[in-house]
C-alpha positions as CSV (number, residue, x, y, z in Angstrom):
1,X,0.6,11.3,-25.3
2,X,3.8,10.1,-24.5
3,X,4.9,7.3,-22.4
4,X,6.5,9.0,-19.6
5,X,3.1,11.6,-19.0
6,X,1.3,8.8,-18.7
7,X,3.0,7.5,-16.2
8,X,3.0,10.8,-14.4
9,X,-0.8,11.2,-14.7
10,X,-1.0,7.9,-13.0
11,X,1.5,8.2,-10.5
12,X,-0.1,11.6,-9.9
13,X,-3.7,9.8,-9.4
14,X,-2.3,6.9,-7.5
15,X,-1.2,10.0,-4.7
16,X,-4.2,11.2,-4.2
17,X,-5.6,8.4,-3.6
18,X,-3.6,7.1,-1.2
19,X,-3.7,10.3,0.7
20,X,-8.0,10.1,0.0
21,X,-7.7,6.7,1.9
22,X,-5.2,7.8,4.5
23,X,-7.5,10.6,5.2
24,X,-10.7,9.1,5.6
25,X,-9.1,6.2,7.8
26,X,-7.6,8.7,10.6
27,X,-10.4,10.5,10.3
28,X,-12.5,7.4,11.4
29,X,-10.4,6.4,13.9
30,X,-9.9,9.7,15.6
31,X,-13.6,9.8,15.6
32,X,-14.2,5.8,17.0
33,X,-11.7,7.5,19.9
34,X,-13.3,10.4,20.5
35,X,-16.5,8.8,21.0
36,X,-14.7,6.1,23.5
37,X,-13.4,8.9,25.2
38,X,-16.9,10.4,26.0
39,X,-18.6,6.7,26.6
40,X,-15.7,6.0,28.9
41,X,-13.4,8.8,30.1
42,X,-11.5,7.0,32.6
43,X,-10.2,5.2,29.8
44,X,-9.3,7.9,27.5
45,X,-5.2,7.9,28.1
46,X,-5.4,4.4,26.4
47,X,-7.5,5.1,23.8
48,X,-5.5,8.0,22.8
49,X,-2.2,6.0,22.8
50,X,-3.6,3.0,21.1
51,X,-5.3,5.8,18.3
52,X,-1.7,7.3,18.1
53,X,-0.4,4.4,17.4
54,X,-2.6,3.0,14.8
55,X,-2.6,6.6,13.3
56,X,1.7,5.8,12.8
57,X,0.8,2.8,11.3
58,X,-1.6,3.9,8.8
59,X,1.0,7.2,8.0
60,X,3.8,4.8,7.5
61,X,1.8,2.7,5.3
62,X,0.7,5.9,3.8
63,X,4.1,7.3,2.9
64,X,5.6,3.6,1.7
65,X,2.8,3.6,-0.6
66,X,3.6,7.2,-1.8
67,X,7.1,6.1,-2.2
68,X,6.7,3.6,-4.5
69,X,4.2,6.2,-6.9
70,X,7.4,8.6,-7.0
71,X,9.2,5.8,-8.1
72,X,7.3,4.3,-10.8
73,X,6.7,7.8,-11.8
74,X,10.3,8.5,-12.6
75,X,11.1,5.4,-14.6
């Protein structure tokens, strides 16, 4: 096997892990929100901002480390 398909394979395996562990993580916190929503509904326009923005934060860090698999892939 060559150099460069081995770096594919990995770069290919490092994706979908990433995108495992971004998945899982929104998934959680929309859940942890949804349930605050129901315990709490006065409160539910804040919980749904402060989910929104910690699901941006965990997509940015997402696609930075997605970034940097396409990169290492193509050298």
């Amino acid at each position: 096997m060559e150099a460069n398909a081995i770096g594919y394979l990995a770069a290919g395996f490092g994706a979908g892990l990433i995108i495992l562990g971004a998945s899982f993580g929104i998934g959680k916190l929309a859940a942890a929100a949804m349930d605050a929503s129901g315990r709490q509904p006065e409160v539910a326009g804040q919980v749904r901002t402060s989910m929104l923005i910690a699901a941006a934060l965990i997509e940015g860090a997402t696609f930075f480390a997605l970034a940097i698999c396409i990169i290492l892939a193509t050298k």
